[in-house]
C-alpha positions as a Markdown table, in Angstrom:
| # | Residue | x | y | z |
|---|---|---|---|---|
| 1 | Unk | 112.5 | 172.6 | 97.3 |
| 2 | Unk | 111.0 | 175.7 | 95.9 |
| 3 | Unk | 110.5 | 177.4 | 92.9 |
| 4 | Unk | 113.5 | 179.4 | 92.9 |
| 5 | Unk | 116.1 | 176.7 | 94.0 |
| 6 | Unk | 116.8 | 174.6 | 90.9 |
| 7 | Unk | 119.1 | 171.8 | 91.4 |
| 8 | Unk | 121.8 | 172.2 | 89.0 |
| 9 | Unk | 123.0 | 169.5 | 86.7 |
| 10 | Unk | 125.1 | 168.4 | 83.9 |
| 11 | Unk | 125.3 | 165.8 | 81.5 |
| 12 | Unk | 128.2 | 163.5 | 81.6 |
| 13 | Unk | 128.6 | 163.7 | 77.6 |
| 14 | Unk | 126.7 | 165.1 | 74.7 |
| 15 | Unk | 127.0 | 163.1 | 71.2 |
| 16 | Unk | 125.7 | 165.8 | 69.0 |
| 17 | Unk | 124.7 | 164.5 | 65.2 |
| 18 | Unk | 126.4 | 161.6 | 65.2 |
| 19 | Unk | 124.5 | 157.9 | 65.1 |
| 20 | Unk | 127.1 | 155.7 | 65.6 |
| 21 | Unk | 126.3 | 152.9 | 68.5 |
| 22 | Unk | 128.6 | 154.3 | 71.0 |
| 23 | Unk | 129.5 | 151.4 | 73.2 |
| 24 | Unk | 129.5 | 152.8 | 76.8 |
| 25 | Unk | 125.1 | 152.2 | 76.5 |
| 26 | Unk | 126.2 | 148.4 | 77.3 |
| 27 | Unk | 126.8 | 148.6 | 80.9 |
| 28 | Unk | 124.1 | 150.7 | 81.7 |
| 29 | Unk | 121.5 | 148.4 | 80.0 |
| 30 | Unk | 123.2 | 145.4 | 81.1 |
| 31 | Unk | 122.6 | 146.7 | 84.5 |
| 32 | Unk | 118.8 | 146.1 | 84.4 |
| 33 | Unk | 117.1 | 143.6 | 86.3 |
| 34 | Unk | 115.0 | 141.4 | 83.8 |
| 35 | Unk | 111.8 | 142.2 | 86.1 |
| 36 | Unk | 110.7 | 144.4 | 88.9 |
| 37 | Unk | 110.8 | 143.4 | 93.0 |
| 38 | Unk | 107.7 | 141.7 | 93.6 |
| 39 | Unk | 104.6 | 143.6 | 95.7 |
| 40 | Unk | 106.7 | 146.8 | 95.2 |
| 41 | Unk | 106.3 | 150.1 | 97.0 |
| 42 | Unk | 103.6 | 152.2 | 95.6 |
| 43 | Unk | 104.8 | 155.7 | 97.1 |
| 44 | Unk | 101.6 | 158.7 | 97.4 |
| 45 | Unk | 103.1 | 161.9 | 96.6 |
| 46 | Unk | 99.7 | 163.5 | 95.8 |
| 47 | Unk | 99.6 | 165.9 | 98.0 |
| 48 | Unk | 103.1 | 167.0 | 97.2 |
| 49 | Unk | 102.2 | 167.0 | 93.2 |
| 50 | Unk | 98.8 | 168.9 | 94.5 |
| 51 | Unk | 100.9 | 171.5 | 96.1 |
| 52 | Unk | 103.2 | 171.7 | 92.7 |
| 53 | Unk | 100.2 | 172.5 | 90.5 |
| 54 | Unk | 98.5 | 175.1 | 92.9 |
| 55 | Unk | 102.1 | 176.5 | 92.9 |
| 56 | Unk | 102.3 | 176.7 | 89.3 |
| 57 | Unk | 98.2 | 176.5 | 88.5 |
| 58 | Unk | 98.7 | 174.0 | 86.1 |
| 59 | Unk | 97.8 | 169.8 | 85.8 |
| 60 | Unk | 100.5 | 167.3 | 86.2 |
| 61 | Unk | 100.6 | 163.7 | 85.1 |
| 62 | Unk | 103.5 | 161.4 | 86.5 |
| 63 | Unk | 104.4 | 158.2 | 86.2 |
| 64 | Unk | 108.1 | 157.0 | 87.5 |
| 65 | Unk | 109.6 | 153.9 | 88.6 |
| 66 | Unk | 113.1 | 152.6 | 90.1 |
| 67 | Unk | 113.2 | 149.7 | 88.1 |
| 68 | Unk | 115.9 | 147.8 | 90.1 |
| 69 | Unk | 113.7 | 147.9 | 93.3 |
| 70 | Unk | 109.9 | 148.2 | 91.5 |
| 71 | Unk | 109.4 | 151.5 | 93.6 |
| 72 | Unk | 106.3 | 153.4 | 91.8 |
| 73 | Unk | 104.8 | 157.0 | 91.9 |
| 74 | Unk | 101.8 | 157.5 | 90.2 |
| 75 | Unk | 99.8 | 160.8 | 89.8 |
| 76 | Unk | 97.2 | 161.5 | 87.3 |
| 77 | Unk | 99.1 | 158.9 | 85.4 |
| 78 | Unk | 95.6 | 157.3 | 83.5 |
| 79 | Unk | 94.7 | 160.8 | 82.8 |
| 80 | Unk | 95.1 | 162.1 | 79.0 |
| 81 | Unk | 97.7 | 164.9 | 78.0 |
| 82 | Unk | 98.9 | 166.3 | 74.5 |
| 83 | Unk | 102.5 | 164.2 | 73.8 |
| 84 | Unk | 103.8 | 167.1 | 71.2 |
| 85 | Unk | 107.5 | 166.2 | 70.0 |
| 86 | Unk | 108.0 | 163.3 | 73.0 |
| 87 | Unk | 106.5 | 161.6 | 70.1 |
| 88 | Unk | 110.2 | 162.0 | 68.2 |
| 89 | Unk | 111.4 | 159.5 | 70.3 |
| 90 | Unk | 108.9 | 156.6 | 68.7 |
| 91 | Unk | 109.1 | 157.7 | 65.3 |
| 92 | Unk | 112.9 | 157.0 | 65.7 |
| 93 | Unk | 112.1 | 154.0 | 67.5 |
| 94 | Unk | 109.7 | 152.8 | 65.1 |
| 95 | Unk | 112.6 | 153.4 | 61.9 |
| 96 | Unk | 114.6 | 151.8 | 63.7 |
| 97 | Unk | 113.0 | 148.3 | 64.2 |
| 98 | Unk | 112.1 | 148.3 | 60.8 |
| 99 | Unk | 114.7 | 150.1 | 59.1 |
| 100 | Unk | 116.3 | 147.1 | 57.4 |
| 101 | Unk | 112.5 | 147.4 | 55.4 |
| 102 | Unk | 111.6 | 150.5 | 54.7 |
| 103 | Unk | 114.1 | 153.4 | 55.7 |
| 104 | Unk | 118.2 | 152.8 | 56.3 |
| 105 | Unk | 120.2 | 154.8 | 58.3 |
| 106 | Unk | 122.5 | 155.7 | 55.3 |
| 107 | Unk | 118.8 | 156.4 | 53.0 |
| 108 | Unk | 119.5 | 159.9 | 52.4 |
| 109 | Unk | 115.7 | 162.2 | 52.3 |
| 110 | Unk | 115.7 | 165.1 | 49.4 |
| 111 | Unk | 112.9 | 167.9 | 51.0 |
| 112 | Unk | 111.9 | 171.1 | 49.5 |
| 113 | Unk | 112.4 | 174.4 | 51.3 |
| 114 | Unk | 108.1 | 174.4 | 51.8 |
| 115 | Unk | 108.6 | 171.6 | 53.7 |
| 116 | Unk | 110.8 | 173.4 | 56.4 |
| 117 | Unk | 109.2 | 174.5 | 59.8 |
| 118 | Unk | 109.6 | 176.5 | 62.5 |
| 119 | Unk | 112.8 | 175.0 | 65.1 |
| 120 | Unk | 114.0 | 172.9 | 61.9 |
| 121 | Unk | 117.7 | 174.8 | 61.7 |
| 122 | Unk | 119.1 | 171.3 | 61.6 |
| 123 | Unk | 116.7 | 170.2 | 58.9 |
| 124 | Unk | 117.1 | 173.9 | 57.0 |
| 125 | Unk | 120.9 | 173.3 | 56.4 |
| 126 | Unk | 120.6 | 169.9 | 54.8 |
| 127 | Unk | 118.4 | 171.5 | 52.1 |
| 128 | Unk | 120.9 | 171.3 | 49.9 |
| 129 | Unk | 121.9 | 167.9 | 50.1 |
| 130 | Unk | 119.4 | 166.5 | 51.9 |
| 131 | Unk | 119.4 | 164.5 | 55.6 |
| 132 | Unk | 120.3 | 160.7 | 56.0 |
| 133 | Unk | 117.6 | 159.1 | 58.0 |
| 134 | Unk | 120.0 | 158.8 | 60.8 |
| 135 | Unk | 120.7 | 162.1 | 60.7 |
| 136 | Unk | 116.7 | 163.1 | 61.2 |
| 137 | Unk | 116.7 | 160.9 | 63.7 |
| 138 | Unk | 119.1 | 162.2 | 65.5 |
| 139 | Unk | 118.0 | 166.0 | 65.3 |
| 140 | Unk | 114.7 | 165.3 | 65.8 |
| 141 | Unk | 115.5 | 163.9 | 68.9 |
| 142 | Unk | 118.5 | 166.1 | 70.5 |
| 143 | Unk | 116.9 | 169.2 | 68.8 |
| 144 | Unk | 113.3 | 168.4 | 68.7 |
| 145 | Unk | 113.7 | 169.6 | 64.7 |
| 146 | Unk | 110.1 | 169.7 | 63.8 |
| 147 | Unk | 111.0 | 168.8 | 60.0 |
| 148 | Unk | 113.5 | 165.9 | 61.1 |
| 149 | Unk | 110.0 | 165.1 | 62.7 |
| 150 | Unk | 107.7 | 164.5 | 59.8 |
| 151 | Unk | 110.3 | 163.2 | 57.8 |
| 152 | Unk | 110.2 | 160.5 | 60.3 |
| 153 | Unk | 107.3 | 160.4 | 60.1 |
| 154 | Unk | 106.8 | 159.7 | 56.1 |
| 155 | Unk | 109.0 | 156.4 | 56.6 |
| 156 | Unk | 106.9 | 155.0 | 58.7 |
| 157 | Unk | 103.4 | 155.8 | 57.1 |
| 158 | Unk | 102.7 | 159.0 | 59.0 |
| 159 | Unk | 100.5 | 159.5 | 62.2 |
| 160 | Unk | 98.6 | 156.7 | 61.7 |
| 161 | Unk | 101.8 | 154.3 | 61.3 |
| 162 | Unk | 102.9 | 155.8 | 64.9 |
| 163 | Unk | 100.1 | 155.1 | 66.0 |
| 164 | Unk | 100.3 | 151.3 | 64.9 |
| 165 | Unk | 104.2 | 151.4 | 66.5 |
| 166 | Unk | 102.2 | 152.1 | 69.5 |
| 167 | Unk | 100.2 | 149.2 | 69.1 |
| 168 | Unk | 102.6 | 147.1 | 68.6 |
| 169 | Unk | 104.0 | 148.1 | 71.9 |
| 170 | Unk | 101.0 | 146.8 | 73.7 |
| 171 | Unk | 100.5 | 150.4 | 74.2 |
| 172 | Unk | 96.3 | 150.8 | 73.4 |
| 173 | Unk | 96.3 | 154.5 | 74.8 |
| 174 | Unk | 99.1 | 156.7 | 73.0 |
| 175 | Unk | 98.2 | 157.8 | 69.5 |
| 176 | Unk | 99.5 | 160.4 | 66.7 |
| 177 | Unk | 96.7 | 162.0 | 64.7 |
| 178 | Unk | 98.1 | 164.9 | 62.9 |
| 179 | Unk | 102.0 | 166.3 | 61.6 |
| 180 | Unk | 104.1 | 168.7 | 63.2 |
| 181 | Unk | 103.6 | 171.3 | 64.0 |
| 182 | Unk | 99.5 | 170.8 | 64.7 |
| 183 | Unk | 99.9 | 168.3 | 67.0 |
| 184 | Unk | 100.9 | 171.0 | 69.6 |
| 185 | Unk | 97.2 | 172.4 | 70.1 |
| 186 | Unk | 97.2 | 170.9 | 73.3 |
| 187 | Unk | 93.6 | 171.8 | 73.2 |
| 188 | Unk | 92.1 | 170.6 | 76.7 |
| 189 | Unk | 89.6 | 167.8 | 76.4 |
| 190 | Unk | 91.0 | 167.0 | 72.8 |
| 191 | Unk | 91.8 | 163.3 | 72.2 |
| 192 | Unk | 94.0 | 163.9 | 69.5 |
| 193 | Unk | 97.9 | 163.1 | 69.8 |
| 194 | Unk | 97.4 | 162.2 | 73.2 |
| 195 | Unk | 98.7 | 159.5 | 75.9 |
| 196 | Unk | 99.2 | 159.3 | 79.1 |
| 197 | Unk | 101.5 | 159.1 | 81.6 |
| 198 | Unk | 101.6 | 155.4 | 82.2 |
| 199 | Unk | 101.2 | 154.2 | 79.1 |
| 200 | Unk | 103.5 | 156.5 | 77.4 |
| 201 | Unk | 106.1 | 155.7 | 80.1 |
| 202 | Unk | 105.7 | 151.8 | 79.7 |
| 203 | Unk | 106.2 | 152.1 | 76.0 |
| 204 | Unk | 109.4 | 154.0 | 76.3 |
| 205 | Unk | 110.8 | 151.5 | 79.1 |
| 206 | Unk | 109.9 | 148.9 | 76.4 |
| 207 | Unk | 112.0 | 150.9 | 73.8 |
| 208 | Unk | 115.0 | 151.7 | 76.3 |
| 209 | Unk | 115.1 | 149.0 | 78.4 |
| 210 | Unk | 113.2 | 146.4 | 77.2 |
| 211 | Unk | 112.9 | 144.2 | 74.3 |
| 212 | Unk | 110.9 | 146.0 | 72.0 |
| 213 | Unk | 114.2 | 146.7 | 70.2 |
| 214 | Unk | 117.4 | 145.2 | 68.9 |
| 215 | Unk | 119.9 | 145.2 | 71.5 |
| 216 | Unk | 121.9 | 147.6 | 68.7 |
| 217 | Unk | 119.0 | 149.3 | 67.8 |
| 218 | Unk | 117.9 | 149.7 | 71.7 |
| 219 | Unk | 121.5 | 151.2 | 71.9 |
| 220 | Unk | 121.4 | 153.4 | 69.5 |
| 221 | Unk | 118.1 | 154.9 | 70.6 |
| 222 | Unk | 119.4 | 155.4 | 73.8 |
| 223 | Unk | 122.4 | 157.2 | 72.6 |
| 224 | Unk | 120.1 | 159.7 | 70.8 |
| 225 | Unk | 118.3 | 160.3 | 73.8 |
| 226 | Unk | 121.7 | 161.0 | 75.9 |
| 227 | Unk | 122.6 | 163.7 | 73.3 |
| 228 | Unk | 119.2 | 165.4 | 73.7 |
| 229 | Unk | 119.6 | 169.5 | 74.3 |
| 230 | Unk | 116.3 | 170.4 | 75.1 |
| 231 | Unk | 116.1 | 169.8 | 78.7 |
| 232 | Unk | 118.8 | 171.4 | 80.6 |
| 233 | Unk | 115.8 | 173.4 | 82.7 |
| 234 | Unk | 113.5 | 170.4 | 83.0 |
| 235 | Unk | 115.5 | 167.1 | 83.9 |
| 236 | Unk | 118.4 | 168.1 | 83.3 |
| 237 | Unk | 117.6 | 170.8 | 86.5 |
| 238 | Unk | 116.1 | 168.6 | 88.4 |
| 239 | Unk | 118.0 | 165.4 | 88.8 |
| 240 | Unk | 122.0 | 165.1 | 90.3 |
| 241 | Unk | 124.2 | 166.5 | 88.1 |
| 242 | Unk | 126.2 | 163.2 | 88.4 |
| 243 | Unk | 123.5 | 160.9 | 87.0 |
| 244 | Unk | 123.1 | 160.2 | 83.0 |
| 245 | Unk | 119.8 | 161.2 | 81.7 |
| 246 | Unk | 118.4 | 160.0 | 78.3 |
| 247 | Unk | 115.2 | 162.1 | 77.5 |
| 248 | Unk | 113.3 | 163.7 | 75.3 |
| 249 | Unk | 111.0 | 166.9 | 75.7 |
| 250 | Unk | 108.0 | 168.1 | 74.4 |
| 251 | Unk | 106.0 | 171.6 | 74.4 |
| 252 | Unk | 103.1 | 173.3 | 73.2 |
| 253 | Unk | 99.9 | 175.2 | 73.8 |
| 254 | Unk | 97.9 | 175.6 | 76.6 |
| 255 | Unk | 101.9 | 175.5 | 78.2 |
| 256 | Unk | 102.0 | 171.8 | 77.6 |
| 257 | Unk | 105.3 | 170.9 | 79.1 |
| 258 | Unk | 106.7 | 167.1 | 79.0 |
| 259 | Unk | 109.9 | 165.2 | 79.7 |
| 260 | Unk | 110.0 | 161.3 | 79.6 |
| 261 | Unk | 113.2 | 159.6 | 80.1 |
| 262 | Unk | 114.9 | 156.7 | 82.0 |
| 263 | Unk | 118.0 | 158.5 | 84.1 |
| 264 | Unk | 120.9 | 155.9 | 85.9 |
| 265 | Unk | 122.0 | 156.9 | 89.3 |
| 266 | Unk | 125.8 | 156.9 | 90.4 |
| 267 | Unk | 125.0 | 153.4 | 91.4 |
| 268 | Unk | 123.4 | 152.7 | 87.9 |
| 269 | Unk | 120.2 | 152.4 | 89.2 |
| 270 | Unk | 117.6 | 152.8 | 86.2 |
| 271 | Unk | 114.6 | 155.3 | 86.7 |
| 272 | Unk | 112.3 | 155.6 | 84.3 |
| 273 | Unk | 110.5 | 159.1 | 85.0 |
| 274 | Unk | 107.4 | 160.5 | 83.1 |
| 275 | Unk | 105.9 | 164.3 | 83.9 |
| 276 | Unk | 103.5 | 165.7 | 81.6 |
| 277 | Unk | 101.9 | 169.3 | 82.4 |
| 278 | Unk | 99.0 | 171.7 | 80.7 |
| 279 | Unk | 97.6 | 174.6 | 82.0 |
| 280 | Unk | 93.7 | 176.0 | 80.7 |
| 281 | Unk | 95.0 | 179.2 | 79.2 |
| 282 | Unk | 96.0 | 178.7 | 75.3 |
| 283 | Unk | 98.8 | 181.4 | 75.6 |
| 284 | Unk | 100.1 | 180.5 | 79.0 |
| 285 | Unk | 103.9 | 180.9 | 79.2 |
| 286 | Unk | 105.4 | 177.7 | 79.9 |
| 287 | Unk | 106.8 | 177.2 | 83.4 |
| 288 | Unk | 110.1 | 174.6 | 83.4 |
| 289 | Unk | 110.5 | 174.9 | 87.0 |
| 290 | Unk | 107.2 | 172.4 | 87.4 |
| 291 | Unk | 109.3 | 170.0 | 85.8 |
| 292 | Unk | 112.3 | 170.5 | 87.3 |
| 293 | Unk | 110.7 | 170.7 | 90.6 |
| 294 | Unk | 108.6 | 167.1 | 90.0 |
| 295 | Unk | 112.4 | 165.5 | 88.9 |
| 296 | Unk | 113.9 | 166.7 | 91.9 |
| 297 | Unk | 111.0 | 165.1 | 94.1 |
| 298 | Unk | 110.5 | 161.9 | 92.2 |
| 299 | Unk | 115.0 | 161.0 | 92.8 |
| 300 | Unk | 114.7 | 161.8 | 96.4 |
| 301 | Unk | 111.8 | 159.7 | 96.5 |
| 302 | Unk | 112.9 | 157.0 | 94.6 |
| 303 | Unk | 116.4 | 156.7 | 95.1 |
| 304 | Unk | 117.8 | 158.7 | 97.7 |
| 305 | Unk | 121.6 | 159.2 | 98.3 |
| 306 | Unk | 122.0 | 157.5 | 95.1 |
């Protein structure tokens, strides 16, 4: 597939604000296997992912998985990349295992108008009024609203309480260091705000699919995800337009570009795909078509004519 043939695709539904359980999450997580095939398939694509990042000169990370069969692909997947707003898929993770504590869905959050970022219009017209917490939740996710972000962020203890979240995951690698929006340096070589592809994409199998979660919380999260917006040219271009993808993106410096999400196949097969990208220059534009491109190999590789 090359550069200039996307794969188009659509969503089968979009559910905007709301964060409501919606019901129809059930028989796509009901149609999980408890564990993978044993001595599964380790497919090499590395010379396809080395022809992707001369293509687009930049570094890829992938880890990806057909949980029904165990099927893995693996590239650069122990190395470290900058997570930038894939992390608003934990923090909403993280409220909501331990909402009934510390931060309800119905809690509403009073900001003031210094505390409003850049790509925070969801955020800007609550000023008023203020945002539920499953209201930042949800934009945070579906918009990647960098205030929704942080306000996630203060109910669980900031950065540092992500990173905990992490830990709690079994996850040793991924950790948060600073707020939106400085997490998205990307600087090369920087430790901060970093995971990698395999342990980033464990975690949010444990989160989706797993039992990290609540079953209702585990549903609700992946509603979020299904609404997300922000990937239309990454996934969302990649995969069949007939599958459901529920993802979240993240960008930043350096043209970071990210997408992590678990995607069912007409046959509601679950694959859980991870791609994370940098380039060396700080002000390189960022290049979706890497992303889309990697989807489109990792289906046809892990569950073709599905």
């Amino acid at each position: 597939m090359t550069s200039a043939d996307p794969m188009p695709r659509r969503r089968l539904f979009k559910t905007g604000l709301a964060f409501t359980t919606a019901v129809a999450v059930a028989p796509a997580l009901a149609s999980t296997p408890a564990s993978a095939a044993p001595n599964a398939e380790h497919v090499d694509l590395s010379a396809e992912f080395g022809e992707l990042e001369r293509r687009y000169g930049a570094r890829l990370g992938v880890h990806a998985r057909n949980v029904r069969t165990g099927r893995t692909v693996a590239y650069r997947a122990g190395e470290p990349f900058a997570m930038c707003s894939t992390f608003k898929a934990f923090a909403a993770a993280a409220v909501l295992r331990d909402h009934g504590d510390c931060a309800p869905l119905g809690k509403v959050i009073h900001f003031p108008p210094r505390d409003i970022l850049d790509n925070s219009q969801h955020s800007e017209a609550h000023l008023a009024t203020g945002m539920t917490v499953g209201e930042a939740c949800a934009a945070a996710i579906q918009y990647s609203d960098n205030t929704a972000g942080n306000l996630l962020l203060r109910q669980i203890g900031g950065p540092q309480g992500l990173t905990r979240f992490f830990r709690s995951l079994d996850d040793r690698v991924s950790r948060l260091d600073r707020w939106e929006t400085d997490l998205n340096t990307s600087i090369p070589g920087d430790p901060q705000d970093t995971s990698t592809p395999e342990s980033l994409g464990r975690s949010f199998e444990r989160l989706t699919l797993g039992r990290a979660l609540a079953r209702a919380d585990r549903e609700q999260l992946v509603t979020w995800l299904k609404g997300n917006t922000t990937s239309t040219e990454r996934f969302g271009a990649g995969l069949p337009r007939n599958w459901i993808l529920a993802d979240k993106t993240g960008t930043g410096s350096y043209a970071t570009a990210n997408d992590i999400g678990v995607a069912w196949t007409t046959r509601r097969t679950p694959l859980l795909l991870t791609v994370l990208s940098t380039k060396n220059a700080k002000d390189a534009p960022v290049d979706n078509r890497l992303i889309r491109d990697a989807a489109a190999l990792l289906a046809a590789t892990l569950a073709p004519g599905e």
